[in-house]
Backbone as CSV, one residue per row, in Angstrom:
resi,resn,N_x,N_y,N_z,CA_x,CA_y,CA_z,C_x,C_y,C_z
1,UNK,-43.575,145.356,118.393,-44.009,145.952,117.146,-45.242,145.191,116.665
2,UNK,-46.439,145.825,116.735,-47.186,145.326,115.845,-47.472,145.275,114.192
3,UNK,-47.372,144.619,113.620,-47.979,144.675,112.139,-48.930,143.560,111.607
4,UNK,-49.637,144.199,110.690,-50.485,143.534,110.079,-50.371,142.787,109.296
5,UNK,-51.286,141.580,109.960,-51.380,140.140,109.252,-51.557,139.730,108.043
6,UNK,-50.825,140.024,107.072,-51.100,139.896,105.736,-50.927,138.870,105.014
7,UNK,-51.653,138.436,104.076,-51.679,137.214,103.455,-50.849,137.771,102.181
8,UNK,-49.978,137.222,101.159,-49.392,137.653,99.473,-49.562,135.954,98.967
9,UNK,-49.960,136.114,98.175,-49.708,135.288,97.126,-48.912,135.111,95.139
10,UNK,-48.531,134.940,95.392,-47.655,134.868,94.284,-47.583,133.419,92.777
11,UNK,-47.518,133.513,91.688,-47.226,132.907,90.968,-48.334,130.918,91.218
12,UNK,-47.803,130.144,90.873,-49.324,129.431,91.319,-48.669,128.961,92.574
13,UNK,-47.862,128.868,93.329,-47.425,127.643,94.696,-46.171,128.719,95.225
14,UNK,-46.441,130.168,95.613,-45.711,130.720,96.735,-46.917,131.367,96.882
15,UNK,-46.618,131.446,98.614,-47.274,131.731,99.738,-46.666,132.971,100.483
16,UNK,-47.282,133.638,101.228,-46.544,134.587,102.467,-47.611,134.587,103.362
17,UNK,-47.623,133.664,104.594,-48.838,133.621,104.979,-48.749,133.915,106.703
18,UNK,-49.375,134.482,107.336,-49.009,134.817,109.022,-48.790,133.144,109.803
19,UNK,-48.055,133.488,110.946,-48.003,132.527,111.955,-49.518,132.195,112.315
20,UNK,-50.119,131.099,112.826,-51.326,131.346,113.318,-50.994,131.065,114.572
21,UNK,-49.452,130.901,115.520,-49.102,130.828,116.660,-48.087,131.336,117.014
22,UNK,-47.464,132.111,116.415,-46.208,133.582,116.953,-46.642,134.369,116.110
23,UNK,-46.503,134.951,117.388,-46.744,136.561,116.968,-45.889,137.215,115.546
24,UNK,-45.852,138.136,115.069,-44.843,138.341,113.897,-43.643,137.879,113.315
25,UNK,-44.467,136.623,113.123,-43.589,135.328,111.994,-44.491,135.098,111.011
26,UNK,-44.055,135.165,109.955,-44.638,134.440,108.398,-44.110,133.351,108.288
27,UNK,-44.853,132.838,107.515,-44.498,131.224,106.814,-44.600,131.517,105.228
28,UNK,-43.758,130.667,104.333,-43.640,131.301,103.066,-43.917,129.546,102.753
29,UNK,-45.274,129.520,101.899,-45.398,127.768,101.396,-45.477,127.486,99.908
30,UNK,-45.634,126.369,99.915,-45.354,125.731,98.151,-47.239,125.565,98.257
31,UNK,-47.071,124.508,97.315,-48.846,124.205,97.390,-49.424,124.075,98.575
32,UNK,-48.973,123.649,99.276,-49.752,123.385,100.543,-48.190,123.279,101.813
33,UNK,-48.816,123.221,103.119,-47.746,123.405,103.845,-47.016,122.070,104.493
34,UNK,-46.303,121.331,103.689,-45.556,120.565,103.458,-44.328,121.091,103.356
35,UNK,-44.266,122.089,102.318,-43.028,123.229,101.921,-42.773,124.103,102.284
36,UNK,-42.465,124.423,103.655,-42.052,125.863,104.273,-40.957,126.338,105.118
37,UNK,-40.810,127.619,104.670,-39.874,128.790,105.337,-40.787,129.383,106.060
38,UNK,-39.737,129.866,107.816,-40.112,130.988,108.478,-39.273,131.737,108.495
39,UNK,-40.033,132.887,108.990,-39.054,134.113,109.407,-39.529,135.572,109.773
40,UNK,-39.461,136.550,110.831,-40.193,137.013,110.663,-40.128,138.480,109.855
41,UNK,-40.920,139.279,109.998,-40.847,140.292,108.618,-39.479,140.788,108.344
42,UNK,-38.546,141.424,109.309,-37.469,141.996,108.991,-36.633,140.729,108.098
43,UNK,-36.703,139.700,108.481,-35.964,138.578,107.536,-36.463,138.691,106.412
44,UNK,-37.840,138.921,106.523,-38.264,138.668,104.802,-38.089,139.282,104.050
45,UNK,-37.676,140.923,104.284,-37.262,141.958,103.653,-35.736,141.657,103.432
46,UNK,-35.389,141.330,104.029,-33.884,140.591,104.073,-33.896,140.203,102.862
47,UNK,-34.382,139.159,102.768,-34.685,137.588,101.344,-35.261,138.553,100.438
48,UNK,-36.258,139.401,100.639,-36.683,140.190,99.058,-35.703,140.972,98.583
49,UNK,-34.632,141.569,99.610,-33.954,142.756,99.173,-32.858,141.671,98.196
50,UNK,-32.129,140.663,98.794,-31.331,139.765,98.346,-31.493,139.149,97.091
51,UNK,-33.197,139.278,96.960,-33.627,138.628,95.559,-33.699,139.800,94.389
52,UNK,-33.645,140.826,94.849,-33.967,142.176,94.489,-33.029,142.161,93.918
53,UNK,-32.028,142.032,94.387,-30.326,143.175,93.796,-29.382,141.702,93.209
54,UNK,-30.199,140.527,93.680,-29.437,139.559,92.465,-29.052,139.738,91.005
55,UNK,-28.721,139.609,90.303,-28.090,139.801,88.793,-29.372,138.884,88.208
56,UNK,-29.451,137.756,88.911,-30.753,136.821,87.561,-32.334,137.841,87.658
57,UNK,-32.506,138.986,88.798,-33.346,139.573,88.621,-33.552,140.630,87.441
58,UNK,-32.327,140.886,87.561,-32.130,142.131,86.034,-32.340,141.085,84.612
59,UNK,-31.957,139.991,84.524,-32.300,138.778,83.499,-33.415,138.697,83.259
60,UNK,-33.897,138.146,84.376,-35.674,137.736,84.199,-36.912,138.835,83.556
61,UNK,-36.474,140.587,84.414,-37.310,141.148,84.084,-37.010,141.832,82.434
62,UNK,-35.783,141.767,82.354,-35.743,142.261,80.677,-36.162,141.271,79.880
63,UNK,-36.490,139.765,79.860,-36.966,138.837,79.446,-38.362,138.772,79.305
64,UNK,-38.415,139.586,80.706,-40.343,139.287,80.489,-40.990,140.686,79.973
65,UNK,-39.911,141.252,79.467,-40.716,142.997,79.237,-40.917,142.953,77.442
């Protein structure tokens, strides 16, 4: 499967940044890459969906609306 190499950035110190040596793996970093998770995309959808349907997500966003 190919997909495209995409960079996300988020909030000031998360990252979603490509492997620059496997093929479709991301690295997810803090300020700099000292602090990191891999995994590759289907995992990460994994971890977003998980963060998604958490209960502190329904918290946070009625907080920030």
């Amino acid at each position: 499967m190919k997909l495209e190499n995409v960079e996300i950035n988020a909030a000031k110190r998360l990252n979603l940044i490509p492997s620059d040596w496997q093929e479709n793996v991301w690295l997810i970093t803090g300020k700099d890459e000292g602090c990191v998770a891999e995994g590759d995309w289907k995992e990460l959808v994994d971890l977003a969906e998980s963060i998604l349907d958490h209960p502190n997500t329904k918290i946070v966003k009625e907080e920030s609306e």
